[in-house]
C-alpha positions, 0 to 999 in steps of 0.5 A: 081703116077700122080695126079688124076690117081689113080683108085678110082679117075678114077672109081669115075669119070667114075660114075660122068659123066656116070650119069651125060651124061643121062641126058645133053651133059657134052662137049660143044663146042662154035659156034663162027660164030652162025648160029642163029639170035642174040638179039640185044640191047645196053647199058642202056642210064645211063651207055653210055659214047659215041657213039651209040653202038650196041650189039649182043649176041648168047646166047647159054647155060645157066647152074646150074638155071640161074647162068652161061651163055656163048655164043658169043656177039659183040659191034660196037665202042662206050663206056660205064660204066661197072659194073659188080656188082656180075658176074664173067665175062671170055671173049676171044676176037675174032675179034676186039680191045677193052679198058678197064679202071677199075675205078682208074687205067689205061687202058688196050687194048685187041685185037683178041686172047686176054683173060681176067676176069672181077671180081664181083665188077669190075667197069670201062670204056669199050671202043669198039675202032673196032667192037668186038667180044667175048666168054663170060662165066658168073657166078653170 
């Protein structure tokens, strides 16, 4: 029998998810061209290396308190210090190309299509080489 199809998983799921529907949406999908106005930043003065990039992030679901985000951001070129600290970070390149260089290592180019994870405890060099844009999932 294949995994996760027995009767009993099927019926503790079914529970799962049919208390668990009442109350949120358990399917999302992740608008990539958002409607909405975005928040617009940029990096913090001691973490820029070069340029004079600009971010814009469509926040668009914050889960379980306030430890897991996702949504769309994008970066004109410019590059900064990375550090991620205790986030985990899953992104997936919509548009444009991107550098990354973990500290001691060597660099790696991302572009359109591309994914990747940035771990807790990651430190590096982002280099947005063409404006990028990204879905991004956060959990601290």
């Amino acid at each position: 029998m294949p995994l996760g199809s027995s009767s009993s998983t099927l019926a503790a799921a079914t529970n799962f998810s049919s208390s668990k529907r009442k109350d949120m949406p358990l399917l999302k999908a992740i608008d990539t061209n958002p409607s909405f106005a975005p928040r617009e930043s940029g990096p913090l003065p001691e973490r820029l290396i070069s340029g004079d990039p600009t971010f814009r992030t469509w926040a668009q679901d914050v889960a379980r308190g306030e430890s897991m985000h996702r949504g769309v951001w994008e970066a004109t070129p410019g590059e900064m210090r990375s550090i991620k600290g205790e986030t985990f970070e899953f992104c997936h390149i919509l548009s444009g190309i991107v550098e990354l260089t973990p500290e001691g290592g060597e660099p790696v180019i991302y572009k359109a299509g591309d994914s990747f994870v940035m771990k807790p405890g990651y430190v590096g060099v982002w280099k947005t080489i063409e404006t990028v844009r990204k879905i991004y999932v956060t959990v601290t």
